[in-house]
KOLNUZA-212186 format. One record per residue: x, y negated, z of N, C-alpha, C in turn. Coordinates in steps of 0.2 Angstrom, whole numbers, plus 5000, padded with zeros to 4 digits. Layout:
residues N
XYZXYZXYZ;...
END
This chain:
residues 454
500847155662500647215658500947275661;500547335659500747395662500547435657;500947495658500847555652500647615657;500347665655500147745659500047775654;500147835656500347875649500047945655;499447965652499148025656499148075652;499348145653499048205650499148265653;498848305652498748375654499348435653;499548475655499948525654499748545645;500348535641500248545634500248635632;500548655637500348735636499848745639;499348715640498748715645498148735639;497748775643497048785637496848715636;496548695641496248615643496648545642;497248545637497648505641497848475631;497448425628497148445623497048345622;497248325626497048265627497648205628;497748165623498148105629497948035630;497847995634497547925635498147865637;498047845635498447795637498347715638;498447685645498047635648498447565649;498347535646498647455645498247415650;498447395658498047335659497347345660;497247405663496847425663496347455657;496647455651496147485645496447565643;495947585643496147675639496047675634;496547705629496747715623496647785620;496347785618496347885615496347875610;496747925609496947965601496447995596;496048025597495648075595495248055592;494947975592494647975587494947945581;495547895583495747875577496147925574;496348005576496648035574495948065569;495648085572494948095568495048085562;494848005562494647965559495247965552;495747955553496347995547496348045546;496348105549496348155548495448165542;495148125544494448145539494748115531;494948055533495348015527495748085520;496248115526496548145522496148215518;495548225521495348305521494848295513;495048335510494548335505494448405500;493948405496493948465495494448515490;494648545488494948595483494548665479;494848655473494348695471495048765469;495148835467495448875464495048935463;495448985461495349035457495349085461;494749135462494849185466494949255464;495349295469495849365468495649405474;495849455474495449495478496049545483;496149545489496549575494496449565502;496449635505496349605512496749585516;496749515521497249485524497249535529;498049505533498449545537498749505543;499049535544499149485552500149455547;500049375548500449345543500949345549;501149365556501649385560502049415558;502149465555502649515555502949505548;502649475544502949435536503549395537;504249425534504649385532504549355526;504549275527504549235521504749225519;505549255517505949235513505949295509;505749345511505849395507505349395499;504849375500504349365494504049275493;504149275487503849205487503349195490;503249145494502649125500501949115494;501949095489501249075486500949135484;501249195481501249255477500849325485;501249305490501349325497500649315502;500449235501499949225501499249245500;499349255492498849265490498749355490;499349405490499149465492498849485498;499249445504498849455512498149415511;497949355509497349325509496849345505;496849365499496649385495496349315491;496549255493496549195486497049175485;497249135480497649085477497749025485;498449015483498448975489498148925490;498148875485497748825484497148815487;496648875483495948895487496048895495;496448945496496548955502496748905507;496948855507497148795509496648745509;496248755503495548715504495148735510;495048805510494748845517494948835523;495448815523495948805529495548755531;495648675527495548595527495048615528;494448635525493648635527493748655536;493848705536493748745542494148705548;494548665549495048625549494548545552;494248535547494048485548493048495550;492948555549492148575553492148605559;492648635561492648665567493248655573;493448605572494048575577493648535581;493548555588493348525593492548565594;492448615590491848665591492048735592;492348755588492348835586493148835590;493448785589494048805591494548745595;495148735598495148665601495848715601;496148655594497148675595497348595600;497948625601498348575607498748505603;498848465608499048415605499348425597;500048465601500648455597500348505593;500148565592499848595585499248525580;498748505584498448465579499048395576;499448375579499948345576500248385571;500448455570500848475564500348485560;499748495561499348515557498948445552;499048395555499148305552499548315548;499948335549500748315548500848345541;500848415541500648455536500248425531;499748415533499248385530499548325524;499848295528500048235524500448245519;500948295521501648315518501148345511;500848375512500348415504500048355501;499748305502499248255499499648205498;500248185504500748115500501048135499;501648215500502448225501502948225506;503448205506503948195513503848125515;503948115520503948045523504348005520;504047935519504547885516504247835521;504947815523504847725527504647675524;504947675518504647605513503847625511;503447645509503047665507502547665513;502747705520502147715525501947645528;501347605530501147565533501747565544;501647485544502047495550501447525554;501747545561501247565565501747515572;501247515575501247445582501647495587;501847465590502347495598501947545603;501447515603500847555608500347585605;500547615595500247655594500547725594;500447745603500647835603500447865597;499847845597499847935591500047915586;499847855581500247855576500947855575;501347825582502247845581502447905581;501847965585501748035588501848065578;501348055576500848075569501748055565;501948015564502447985559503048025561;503348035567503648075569503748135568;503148165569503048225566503048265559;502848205556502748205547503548195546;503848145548504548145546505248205548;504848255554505148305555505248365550;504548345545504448415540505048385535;505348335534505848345530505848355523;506048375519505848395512505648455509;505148475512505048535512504348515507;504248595503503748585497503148565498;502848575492501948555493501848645495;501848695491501748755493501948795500;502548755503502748785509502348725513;501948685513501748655518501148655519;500948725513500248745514500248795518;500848835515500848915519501048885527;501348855528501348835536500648795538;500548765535499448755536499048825539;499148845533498748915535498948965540;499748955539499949015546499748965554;500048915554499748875560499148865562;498348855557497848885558497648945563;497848995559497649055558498049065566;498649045567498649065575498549025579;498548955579497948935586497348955587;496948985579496348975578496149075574;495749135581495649185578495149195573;494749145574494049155568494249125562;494849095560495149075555494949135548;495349175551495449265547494549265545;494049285551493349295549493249265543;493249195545492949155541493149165534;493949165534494049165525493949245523;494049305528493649355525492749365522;492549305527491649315524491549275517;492049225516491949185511492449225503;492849255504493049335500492649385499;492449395503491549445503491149405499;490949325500490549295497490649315488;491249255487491749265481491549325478;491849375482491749455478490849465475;490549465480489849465479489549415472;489749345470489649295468489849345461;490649355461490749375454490749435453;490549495457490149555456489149505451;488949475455488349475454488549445445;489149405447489149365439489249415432;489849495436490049515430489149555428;488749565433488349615431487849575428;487749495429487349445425487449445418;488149455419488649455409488349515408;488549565410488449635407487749635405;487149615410486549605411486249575402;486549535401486449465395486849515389;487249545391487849565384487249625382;487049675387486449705386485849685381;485549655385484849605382485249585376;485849535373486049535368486049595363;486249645364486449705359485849725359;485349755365484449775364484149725359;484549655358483949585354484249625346;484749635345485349635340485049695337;484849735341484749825338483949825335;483549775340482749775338482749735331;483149685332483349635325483649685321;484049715321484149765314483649825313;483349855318482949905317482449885315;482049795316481449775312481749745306;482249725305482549715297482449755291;482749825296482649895290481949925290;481649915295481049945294480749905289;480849805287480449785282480749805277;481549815276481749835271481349895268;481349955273481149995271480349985267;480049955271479249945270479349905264;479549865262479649815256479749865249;480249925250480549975244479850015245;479650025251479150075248478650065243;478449995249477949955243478049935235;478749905233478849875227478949985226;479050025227478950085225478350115222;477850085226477050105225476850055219;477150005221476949955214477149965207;477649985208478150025201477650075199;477550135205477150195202476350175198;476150135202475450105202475550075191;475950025192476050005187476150045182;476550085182476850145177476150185175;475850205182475050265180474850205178;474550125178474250115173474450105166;474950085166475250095158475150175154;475250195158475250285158474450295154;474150275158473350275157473150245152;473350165151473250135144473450155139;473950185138474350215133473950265133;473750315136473550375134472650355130;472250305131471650275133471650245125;472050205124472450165116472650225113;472850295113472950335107472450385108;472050415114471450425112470950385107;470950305108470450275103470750275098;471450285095471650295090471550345086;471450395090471450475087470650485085;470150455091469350465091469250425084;469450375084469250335079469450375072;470050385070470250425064469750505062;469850515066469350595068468650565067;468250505070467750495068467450465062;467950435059467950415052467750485048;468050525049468050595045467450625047;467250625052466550675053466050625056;466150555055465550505055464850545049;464950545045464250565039463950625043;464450705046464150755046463950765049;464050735058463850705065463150665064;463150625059462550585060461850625055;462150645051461650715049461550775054;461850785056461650845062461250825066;461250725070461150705074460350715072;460250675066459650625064459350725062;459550795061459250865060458750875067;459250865072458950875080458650855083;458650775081458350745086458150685079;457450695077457350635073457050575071;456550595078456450535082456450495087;457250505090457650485094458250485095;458350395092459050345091459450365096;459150345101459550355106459750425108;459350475108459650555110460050565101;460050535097460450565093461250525092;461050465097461750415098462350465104;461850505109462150545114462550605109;462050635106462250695102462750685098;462850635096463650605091464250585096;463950565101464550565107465050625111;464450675112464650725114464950775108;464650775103465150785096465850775097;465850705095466350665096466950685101;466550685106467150695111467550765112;466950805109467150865108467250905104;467550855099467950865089468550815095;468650785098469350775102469650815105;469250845110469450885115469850965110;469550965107469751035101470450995097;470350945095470950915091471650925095;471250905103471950895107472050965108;471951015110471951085112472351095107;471851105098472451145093473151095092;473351035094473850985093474351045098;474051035106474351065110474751125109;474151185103474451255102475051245095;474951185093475251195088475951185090;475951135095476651095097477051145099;476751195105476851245110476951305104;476651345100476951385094477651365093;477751285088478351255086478951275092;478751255096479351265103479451315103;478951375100479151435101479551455100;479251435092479651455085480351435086;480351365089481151355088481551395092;481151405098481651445104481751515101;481251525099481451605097482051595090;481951555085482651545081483251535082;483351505091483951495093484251545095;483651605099483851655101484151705096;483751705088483951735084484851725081;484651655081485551645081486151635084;485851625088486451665096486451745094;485951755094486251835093486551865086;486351825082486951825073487551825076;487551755080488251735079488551785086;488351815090488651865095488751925091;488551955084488452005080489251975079;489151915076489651905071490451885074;490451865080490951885085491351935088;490752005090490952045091491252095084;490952075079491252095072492052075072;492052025073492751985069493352005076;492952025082493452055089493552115085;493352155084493352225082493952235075;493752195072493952175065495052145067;494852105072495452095075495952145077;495552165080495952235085495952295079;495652295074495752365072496352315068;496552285063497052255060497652255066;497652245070498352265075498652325077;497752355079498252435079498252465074;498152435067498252505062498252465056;499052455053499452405048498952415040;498652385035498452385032498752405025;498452455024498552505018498252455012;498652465007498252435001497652385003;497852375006497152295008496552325010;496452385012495852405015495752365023;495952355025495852325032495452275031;495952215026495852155024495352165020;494952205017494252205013493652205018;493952275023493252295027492952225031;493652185033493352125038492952095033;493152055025492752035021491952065020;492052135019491252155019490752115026;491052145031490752115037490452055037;490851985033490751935034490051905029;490251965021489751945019489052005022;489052015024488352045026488051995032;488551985037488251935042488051875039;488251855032488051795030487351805025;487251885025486651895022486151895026;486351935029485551915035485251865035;485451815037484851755037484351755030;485151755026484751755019484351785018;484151855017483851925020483151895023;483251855028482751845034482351775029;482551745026482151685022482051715017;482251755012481851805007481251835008;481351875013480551905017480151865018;480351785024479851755026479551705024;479851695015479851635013480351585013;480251525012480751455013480251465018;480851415023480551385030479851305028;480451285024480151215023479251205018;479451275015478451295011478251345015;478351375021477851405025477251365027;476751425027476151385030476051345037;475951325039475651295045475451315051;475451325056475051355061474551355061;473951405062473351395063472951425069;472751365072472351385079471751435078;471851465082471251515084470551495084;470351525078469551465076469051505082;468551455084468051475088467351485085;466951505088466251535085465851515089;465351475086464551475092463951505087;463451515091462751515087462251445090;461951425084461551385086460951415087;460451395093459951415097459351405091;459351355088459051345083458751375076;458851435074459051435069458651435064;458151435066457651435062457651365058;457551305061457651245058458351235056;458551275056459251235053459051275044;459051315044458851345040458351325035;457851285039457251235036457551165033;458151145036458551095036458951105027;459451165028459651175023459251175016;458851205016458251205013458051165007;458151105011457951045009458351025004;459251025004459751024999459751074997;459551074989459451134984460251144985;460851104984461651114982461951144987;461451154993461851184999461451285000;461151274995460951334994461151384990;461451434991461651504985461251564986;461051584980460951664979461251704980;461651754983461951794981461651884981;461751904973461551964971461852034975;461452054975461752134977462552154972;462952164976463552184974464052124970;463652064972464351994971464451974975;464951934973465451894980465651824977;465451804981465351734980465951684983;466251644978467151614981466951524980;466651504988466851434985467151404989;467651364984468251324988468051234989;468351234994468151164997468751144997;468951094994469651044995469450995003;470251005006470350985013470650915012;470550885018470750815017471650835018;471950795017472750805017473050795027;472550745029472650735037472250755042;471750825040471450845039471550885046;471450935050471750955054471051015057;470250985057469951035058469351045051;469051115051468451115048468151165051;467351135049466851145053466451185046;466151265047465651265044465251295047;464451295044463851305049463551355043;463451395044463051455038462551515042;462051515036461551555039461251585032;461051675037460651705028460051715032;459551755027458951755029458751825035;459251865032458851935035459651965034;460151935036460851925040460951995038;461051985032461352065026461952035019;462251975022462651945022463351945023;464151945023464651955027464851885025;465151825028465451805027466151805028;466651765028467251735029467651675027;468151665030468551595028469551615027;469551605021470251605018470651515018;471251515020471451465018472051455011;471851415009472551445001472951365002;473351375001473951324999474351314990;474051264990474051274981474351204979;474651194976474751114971474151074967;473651104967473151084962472951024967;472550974959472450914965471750904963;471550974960470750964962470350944967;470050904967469650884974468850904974;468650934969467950954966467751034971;467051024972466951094974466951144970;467151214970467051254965466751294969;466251354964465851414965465951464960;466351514963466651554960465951634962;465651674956465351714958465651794952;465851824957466151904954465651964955;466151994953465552084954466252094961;465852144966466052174972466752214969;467452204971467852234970468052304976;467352334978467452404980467852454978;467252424971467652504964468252504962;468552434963469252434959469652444966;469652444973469852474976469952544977;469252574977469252634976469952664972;469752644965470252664960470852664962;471052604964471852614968472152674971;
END
């Protein structure tokens, strides 16, 4: 048996290589170191941070903690950074780059110190006499001593990083990736947080708008509903008021109608209508005048007693002041106020003596209208025909007749005509207790003369 132990100048670029020959058989290291070394490499995941690396030569290591140190010069978390290393480590060893024996042996070595810890003898498998590389490998591993998991990274990467110059490239392109990766991520957030709040803002702003449109509508429905109640109501006391009013001048309407037209039902059904509606229309106008007077009337009363009682204030001011500046004689001060008070409380009195009681004054009365009838002739022929609707009147009488009013009564209608319109008529109304309900025809002598006489 014989041993040969071949290898190259280890400071050597080329020299990268050791073989060793038993009996003629060559032994190389390199694949079964390979082949462990793939064993041990696997992947790592960390957290990425952002800084540009620097040349780790001129760093003293004891000055800063090595993992804090690392990640400031590398710009990752060690861990990451140590994955990158074992990736690039185990893709590019024997391509991109070709470190020397004894560096790939620390770089093993290292390796194992991070994945098992510090060498232990009881624990590691034996290795054979004629396995150089593994007594090589074991040797080396148990050189690192006790030293940390984080210190066996930062010497990974530093020993990399100087055998090897595209080390730095590489984990700065995969940093730029990183950066890139979480730039495109924050602006995919930002992107979505956006789209979110446009989804949120369109979602409130078609909320309101239904809200909106919902109040307008139940608004229109409200209004709608109210104008027709509005409508009904008005439409139902019309028929109530038409109806009352027609009750009353149903007889005198249907005689007028049946004068005009008397051989036509129907044109005298029109005529009672238009009547009708037009004994309404006057009922509602004089209602209207009458309501609208009242309102007057009251506003001008108030006015009237605003101003009593401003009379009667600026009385009792006067009345004050003159008692202060000038002490009362014999009680004259004290009377003159007395007078003042009873006068102030005369007036009104005064004012309902003249105009009457309030509560027996007459009524308001609309302003009567006048028509002519086109006809006259046949109205005339009409009357004619009732002898009771007919009077005489003599030269120099006057002729007085009264017609009892219905008590809910509110219009009267009279229609007269004389022959050769030498005639004067008129309308008085009397307010009287009598519960006569009878017509009467009162016929006198012209009281000229007894005017005259006056």
């Amino acid at each position: 048996m014989a041993t040969e132990v071949q290898s190259g100048d280890l400071n050597g670029g080329n020299a990268s290589r050791l073989e060793v020959s038993i009996d003629g058989l060559t032994l190389s290291p390199d694949s079964e170191g390979e082949a462990d070394q793939a064993d041990a490499l696997g992947p790592h995941s960390c957290e990425h941070s952002t800084a540009d690396p620097s040349d780790t030569s001129s760093r003293d290591d004891g000055e800063l903690d090595a993992e804090n140190s690392v990640e400031r010069i590398w710009g990752f978390p060690l861990v990451e950074l140590y994955g990158l290393a074992l990736r690039f480590f185990k893709e590019k060893d024997g391509k991109a780059f070709h470190p020397t024996y004894e560096e790939k042996l620390r770089l093993v070595a290292l390796q194992k110190q991070v994945s098992q810890g510090p060498y232990n003898p009881d624990t590691s498998p034996e290795v054979g006499f004629f396995d150089v590389l593994g007594n090589d490998r074991r040797r080396e591993w148990a050189a690192l001593g006790n030293i940390g998991k984080e210190e066996s990274m930062v010497e990974f990467v530093k020993l990399l990083n100087k055998c090897c110059t595209l080390f730095a490239p590489f984990v700065a392109s995969h940093k730029i990736e990183k950066e890139e990766q979480e730039r495109k991520r924050i602006e995919e957030e930002e992107q979505r947080r956006r789209e979110e709040e446009e989804r949120e803002r369109l979602m409130q702003e078609e909320e309101r708008r239904r809200r909106e449109e919902e109040e307008r509508l139940r608004r229109e429905e409200e209004q709608r509903r109210q104008a027709e109640e509005e409508r009904l109501r008005v439409e139902q006391q019309k028929q109530q008021i038409m109806a009352a009013l027609n009750a009353q001048t149903a007889v005198q309407f249907q005689q007028y109608a049946a004068q005009q037209y008397p051989d036509s039902p129907e044109q005298q059904l029109i005529l009672i209508r238009q009547l009708q509606e037009q004994h309404y229309q006057q009922y509602m106008q004089q209602l209207y005048q009458v309501q609208l007077a009242q309102q007057q009337a009251a506003l001008q009363k108030q006015q009237e007693d605003a101003i009593v009682l401003s009379k009667l204030e600026a009385s009792e001011t006067s009345a004050f002041s003159l008692g202060e500046d000038a002490p009362t004689v014999n009680g004259q001060a004290e009377s003159s106020v007395d007078s003042i008070d009873r006068e102030a409380e005369l007036e009104p009195a005064e004012e309902v003596t003249e105009n009457g009681p309030t509560a027996d004054s007459p009524p308001v009365i609309a302003a009567p209208s006048m028509w002519t009838r086109p006809q006259i002739k046949d109205f005339k022929e009409k009357i004619r025909q009732d002898v009771d609707s007919v009077i005489t009147v003599g030269r120099g009488e006057v002729v007085t007749v009264r017609v009892p009013t219905h008590e809910e009564g509110s219009y009267l209608f009279w229609e007269f005509a004389t022959d050769h319109y030498d005639i004067g008529f008129g309308v008085f109304f009397e307010w009287t207790d009598s519960t006569n309900a009878s017509v009467s025809v009162h016929v006198s002598e012209s009281s000229d003369e007894d005017e005259d006489e006056e």
